[in-house]
PDB file of N, CA, C and O in Angstrom:
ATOM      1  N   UNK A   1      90.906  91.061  64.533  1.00  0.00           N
ATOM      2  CA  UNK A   1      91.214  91.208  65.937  1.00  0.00           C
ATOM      3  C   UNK A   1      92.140  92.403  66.126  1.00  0.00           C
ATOM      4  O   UNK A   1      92.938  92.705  65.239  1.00  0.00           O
ATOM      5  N   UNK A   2      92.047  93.109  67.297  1.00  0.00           N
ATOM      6  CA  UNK A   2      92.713  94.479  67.122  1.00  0.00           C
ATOM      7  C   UNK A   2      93.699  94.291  68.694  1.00  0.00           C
ATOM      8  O   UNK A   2      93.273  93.594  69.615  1.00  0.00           O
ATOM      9  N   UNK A   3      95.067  95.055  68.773  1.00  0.00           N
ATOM     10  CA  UNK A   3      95.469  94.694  69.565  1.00  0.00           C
ATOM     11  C   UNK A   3      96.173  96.217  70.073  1.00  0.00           C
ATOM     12  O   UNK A   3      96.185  97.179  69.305  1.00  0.00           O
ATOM     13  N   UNK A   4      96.645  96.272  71.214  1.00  0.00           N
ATOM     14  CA  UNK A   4      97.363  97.292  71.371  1.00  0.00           C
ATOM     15  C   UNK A   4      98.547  97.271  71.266  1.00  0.00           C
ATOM     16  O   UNK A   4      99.064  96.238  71.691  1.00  0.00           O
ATOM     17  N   UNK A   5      99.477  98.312  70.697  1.00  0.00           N
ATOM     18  CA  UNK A   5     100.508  98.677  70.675  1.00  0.00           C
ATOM     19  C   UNK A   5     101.343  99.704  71.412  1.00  0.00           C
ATOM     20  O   UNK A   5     100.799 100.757  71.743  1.00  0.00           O
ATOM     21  N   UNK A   6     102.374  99.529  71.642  1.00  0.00           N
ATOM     22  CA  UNK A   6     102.916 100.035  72.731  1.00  0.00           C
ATOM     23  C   UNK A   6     103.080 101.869  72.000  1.00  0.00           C
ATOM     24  O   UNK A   6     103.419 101.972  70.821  1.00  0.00           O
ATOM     25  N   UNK A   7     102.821 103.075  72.784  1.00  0.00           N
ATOM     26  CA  UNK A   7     102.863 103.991  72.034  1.00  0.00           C
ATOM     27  C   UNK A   7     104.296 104.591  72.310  1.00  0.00           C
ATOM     28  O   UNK A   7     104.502 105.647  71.712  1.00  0.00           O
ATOM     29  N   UNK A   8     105.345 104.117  73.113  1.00  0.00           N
ATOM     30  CA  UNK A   8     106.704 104.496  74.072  1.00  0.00           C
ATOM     31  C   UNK A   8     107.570 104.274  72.822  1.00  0.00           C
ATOM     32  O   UNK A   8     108.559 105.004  72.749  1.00  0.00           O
ATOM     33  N   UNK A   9     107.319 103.157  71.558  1.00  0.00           N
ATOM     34  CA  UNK A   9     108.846 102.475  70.844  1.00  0.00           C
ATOM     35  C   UNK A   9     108.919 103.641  69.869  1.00  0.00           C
ATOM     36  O   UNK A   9     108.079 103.848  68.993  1.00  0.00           O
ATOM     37  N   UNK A  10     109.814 104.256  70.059  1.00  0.00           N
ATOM     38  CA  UNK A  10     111.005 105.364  69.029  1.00  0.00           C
ATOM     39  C   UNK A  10     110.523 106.424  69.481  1.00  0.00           C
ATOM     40  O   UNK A  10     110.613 107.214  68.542  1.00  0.00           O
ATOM     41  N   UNK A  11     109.957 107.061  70.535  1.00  0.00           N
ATOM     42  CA  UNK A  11     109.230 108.304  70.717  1.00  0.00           C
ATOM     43  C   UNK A  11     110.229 109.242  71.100  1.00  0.00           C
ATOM     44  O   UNK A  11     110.555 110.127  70.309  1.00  0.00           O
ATOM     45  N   UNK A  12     110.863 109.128  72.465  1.00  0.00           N
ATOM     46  CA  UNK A  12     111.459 109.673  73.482  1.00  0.00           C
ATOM     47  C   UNK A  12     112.980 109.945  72.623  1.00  0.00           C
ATOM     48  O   UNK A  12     113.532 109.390  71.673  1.00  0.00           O
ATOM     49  N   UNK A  13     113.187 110.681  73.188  1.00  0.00           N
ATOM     50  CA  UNK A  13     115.053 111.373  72.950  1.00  0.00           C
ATOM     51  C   UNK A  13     115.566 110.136  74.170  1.00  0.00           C
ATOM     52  O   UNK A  13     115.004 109.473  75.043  1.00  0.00           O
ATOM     53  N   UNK A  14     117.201 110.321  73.541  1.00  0.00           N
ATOM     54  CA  UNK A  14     118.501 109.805  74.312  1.00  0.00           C
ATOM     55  C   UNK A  14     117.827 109.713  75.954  1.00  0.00           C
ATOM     56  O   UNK A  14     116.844 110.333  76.361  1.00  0.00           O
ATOM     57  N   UNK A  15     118.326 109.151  76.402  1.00  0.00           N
ATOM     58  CA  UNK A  15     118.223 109.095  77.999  1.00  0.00           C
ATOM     59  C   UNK A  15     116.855 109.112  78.694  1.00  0.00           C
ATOM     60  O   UNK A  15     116.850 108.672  79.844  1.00  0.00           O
ATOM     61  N   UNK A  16     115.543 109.607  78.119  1.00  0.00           N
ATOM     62  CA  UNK A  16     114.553 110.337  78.227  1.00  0.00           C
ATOM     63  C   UNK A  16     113.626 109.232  78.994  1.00  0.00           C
ATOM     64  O   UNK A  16     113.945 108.065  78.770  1.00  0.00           O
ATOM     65  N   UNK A  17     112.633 109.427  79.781  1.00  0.00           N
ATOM     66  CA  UNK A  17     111.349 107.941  80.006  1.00  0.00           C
ATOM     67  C   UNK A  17     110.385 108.713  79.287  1.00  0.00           C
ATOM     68  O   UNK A  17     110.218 109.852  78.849  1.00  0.00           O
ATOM     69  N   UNK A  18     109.676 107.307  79.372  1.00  0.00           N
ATOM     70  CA  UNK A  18     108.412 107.283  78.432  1.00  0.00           C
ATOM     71  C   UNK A  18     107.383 106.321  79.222  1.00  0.00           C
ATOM     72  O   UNK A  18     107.421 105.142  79.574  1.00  0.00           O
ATOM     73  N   UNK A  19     106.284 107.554  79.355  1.00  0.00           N
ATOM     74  CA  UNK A  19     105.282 107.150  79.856  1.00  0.00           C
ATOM     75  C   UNK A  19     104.085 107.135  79.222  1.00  0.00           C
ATOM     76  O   UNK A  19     103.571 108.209  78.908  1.00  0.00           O
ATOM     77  N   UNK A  20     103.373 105.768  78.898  1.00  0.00           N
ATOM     78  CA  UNK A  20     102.546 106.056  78.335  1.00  0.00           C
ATOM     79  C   UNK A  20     101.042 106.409  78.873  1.00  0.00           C
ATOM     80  O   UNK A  20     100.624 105.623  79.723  1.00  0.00           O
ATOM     81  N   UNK A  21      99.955 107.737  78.410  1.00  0.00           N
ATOM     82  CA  UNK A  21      98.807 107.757  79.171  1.00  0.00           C
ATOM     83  C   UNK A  21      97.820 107.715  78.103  1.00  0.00           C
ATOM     84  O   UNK A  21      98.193 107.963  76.956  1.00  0.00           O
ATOM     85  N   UNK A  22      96.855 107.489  78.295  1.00  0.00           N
ATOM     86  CA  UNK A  22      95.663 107.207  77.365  1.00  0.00           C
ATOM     87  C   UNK A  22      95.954 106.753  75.595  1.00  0.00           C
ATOM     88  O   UNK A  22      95.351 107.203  74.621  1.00  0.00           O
ATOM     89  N   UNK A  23      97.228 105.586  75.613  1.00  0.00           N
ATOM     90  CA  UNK A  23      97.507 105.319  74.371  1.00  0.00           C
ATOM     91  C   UNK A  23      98.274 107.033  73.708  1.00  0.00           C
ATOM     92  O   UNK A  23      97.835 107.673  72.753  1.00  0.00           O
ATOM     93  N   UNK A  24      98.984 107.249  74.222  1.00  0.00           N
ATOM     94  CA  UNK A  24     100.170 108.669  74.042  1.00  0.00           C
ATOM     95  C   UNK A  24     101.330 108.484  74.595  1.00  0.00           C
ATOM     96  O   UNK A  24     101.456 107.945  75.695  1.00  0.00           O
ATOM     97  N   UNK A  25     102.406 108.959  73.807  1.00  0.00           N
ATOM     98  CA  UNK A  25     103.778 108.912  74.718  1.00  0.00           C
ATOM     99  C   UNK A  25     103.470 110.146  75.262  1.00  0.00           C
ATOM    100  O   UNK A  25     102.936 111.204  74.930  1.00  0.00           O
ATOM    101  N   UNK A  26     104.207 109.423  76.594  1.00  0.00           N
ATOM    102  CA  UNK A  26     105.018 111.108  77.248  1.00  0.00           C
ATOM    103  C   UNK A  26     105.970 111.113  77.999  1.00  0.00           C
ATOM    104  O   UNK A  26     106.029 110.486  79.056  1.00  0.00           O
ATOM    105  N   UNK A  27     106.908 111.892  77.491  1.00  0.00           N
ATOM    106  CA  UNK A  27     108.207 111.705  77.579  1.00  0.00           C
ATOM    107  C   UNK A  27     108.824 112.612  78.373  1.00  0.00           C
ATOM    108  O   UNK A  27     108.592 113.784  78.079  1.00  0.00           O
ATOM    109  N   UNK A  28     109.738 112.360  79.545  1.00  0.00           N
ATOM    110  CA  UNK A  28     110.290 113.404  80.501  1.00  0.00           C
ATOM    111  C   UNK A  28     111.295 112.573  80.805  1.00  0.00           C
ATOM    112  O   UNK A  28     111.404 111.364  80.602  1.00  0.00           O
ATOM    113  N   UNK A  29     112.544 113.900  81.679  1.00  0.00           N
ATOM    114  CA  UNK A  29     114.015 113.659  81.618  1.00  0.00           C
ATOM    115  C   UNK A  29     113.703 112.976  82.991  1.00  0.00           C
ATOM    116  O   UNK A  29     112.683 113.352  83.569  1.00  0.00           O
ATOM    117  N   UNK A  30     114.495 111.988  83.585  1.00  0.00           N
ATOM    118  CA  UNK A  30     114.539 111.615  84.662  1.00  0.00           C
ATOM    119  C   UNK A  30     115.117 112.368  85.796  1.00  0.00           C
ATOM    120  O   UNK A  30     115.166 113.542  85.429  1.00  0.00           O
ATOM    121  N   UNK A  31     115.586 112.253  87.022  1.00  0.00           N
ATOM    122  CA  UNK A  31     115.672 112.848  87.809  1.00  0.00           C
ATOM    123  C   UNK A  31     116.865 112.925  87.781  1.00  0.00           C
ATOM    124  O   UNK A  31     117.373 111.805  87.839  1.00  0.00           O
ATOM    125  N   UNK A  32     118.096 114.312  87.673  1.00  0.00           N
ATOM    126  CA  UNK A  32     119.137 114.179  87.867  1.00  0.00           C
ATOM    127  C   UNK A  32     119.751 114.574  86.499  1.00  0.00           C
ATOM    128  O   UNK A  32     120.970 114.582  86.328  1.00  0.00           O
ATOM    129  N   UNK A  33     118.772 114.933  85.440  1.00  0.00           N
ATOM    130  CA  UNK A  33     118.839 115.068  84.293  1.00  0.00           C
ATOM    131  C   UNK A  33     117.778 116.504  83.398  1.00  0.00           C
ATOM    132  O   UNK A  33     116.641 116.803  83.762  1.00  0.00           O
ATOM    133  N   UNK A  34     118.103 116.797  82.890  1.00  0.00           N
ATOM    134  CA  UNK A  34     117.411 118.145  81.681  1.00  0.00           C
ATOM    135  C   UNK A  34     117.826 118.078  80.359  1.00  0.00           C
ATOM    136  O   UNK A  34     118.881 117.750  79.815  1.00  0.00           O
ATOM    137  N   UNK A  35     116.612 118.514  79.923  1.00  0.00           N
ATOM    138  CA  UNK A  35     116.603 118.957  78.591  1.00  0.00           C
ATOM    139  C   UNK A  35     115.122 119.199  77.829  1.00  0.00           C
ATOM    140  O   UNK A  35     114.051 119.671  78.213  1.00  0.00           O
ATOM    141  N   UNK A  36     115.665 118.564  76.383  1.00  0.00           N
ATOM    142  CA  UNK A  36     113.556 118.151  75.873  1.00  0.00           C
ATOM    143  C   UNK A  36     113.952 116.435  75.454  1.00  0.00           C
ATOM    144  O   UNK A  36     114.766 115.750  74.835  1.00  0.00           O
ATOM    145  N   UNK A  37     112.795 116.362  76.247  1.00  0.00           N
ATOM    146  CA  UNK A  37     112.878 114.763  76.432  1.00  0.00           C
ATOM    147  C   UNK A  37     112.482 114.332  75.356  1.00  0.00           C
ATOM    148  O   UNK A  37     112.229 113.130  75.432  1.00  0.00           O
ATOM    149  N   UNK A  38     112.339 114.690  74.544  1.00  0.00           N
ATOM    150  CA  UNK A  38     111.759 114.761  72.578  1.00  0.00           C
ATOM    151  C   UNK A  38     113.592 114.530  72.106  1.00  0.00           C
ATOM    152  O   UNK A  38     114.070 113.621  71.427  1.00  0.00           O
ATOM    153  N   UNK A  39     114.081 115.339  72.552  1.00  0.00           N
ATOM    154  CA  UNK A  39     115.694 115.093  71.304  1.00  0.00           C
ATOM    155  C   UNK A  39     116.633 113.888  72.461  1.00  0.00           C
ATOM    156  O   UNK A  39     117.029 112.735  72.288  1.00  0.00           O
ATOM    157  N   UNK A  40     116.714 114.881  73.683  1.00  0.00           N
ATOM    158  CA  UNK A  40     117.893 114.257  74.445  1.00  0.00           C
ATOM    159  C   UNK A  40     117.808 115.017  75.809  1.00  0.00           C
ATOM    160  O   UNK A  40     117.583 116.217  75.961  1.00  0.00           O
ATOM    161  N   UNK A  41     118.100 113.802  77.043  1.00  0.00           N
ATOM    162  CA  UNK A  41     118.349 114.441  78.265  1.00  0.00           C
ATOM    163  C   UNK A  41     119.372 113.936  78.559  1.00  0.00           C
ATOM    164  O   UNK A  41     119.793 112.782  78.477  1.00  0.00           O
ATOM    165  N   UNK A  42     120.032 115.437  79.139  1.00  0.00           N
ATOM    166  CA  UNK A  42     122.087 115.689  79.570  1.00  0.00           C
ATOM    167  C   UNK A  42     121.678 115.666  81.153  1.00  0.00           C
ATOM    168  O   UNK A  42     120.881 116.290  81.853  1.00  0.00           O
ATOM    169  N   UNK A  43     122.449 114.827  81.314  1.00  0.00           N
ATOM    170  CA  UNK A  43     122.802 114.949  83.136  1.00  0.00           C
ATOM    171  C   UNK A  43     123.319 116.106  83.690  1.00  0.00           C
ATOM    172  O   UNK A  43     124.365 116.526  83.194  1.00  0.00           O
ATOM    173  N   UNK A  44     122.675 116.891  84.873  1.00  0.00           N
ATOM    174  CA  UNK A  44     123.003 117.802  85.424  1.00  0.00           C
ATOM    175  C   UNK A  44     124.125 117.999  85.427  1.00  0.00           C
ATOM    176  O   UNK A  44     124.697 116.912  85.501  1.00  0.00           O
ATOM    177  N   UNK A  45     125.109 119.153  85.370  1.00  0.00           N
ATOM    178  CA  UNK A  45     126.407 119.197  85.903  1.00  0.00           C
ATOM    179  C   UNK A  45     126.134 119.838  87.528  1.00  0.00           C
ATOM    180  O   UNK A  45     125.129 120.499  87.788  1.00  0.00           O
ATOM    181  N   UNK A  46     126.982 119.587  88.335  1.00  0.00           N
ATOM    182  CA  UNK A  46     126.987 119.824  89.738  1.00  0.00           C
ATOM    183  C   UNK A  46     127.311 121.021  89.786  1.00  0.00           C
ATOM    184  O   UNK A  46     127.110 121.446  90.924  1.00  0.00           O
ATOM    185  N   UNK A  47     127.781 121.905  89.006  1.00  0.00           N
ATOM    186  CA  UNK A  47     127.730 123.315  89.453  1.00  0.00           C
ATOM    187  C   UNK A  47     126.685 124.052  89.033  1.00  0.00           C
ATOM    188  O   UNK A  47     126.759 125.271  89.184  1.00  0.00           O
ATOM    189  N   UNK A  48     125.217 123.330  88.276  1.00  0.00           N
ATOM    190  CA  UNK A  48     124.331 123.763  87.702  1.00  0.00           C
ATOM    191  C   UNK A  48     123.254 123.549  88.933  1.00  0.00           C
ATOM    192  O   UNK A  48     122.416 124.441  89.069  1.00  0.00           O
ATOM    193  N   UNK A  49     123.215 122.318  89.930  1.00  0.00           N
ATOM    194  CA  UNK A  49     122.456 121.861  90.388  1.00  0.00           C
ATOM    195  C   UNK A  49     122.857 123.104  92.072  1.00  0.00           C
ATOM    196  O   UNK A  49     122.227 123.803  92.866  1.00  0.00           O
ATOM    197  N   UNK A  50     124.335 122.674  91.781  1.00  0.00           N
ATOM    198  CA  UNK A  50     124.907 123.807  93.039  1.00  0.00           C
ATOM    199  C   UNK A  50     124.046 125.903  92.951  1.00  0.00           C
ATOM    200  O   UNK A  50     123.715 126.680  93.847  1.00  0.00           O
ATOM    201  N   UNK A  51     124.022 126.010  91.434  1.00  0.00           N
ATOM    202  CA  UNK A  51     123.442 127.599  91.292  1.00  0.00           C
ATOM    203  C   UNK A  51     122.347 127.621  91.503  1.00  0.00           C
ATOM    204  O   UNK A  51     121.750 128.627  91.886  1.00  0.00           O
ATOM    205  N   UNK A  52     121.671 126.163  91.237  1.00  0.00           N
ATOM    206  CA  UNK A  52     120.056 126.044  91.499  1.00  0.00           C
ATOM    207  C   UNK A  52     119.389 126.810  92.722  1.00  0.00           C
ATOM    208  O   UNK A  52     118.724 127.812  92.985  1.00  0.00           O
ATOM    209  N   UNK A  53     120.183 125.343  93.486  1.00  0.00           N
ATOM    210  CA  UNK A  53     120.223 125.497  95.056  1.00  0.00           C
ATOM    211  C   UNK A  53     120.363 126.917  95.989  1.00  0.00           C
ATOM    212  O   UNK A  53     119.790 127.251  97.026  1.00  0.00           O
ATOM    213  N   UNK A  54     121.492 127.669  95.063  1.00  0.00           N
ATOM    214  CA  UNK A  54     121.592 128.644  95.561  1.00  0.00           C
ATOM    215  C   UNK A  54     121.057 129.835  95.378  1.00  0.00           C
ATOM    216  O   UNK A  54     121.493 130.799  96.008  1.00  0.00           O
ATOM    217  N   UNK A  55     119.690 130.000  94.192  1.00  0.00           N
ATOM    218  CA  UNK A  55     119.152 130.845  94.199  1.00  0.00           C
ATOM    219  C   UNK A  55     117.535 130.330  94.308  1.00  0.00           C
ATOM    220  O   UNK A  55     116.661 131.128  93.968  1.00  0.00           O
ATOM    221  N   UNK A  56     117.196 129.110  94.745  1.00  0.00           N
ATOM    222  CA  UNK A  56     116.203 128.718  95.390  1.00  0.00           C
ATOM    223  C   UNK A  56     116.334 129.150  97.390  1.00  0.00           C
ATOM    224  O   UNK A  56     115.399 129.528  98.096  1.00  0.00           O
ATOM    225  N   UNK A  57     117.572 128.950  97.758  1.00  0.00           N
ATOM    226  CA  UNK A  57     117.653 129.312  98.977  1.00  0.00           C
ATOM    227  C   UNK A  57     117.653 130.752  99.913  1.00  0.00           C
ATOM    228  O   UNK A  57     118.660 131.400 100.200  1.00  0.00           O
ATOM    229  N   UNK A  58     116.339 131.047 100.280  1.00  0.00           N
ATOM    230  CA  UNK A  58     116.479 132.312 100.590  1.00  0.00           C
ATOM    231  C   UNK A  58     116.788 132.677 101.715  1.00  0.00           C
ATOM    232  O   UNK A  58     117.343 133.762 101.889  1.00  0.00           O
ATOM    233  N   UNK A  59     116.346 131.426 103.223  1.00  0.00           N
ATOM    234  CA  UNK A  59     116.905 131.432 104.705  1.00  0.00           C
ATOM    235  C   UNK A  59     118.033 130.171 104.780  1.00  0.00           C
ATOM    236  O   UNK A  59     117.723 128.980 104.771  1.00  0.00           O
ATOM    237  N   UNK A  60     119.619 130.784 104.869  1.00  0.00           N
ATOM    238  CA  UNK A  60     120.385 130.046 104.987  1.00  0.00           C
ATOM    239  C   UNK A  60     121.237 130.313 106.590  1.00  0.00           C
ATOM    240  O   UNK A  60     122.159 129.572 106.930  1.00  0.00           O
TER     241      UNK A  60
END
């Protein structure tokens, strides 16, 4: 009898989700967070998210 196994257990880095699609992990930082979702995802710092903002904004 053959069963499935979850492909998410030990995949993902620190902090990271894990989604699984066609029996594959796949792994991405959540929202509010960066990195490679393979080692580890670091939470934004607010002056990173602040430079973002400010060179995404072109009509202020």
């Amino acid at each position: 009898m053959c069963s499935c196994r979850n492909p998410c257990v030990n995949q993902c880095g620190v902090n990271a989700n894990c989604n699984p699609r066609r029996h594959i992990a796949v792994c991405t930082c959540p929202a509010g967070y960066n990195g490679d979702a393979l080692i580890q995802c670091y939470p934004v710092r607010s002056t990173e998210v602040t430079r973002y903002q400010a060179l995404t904004c072109t009509v202020c």
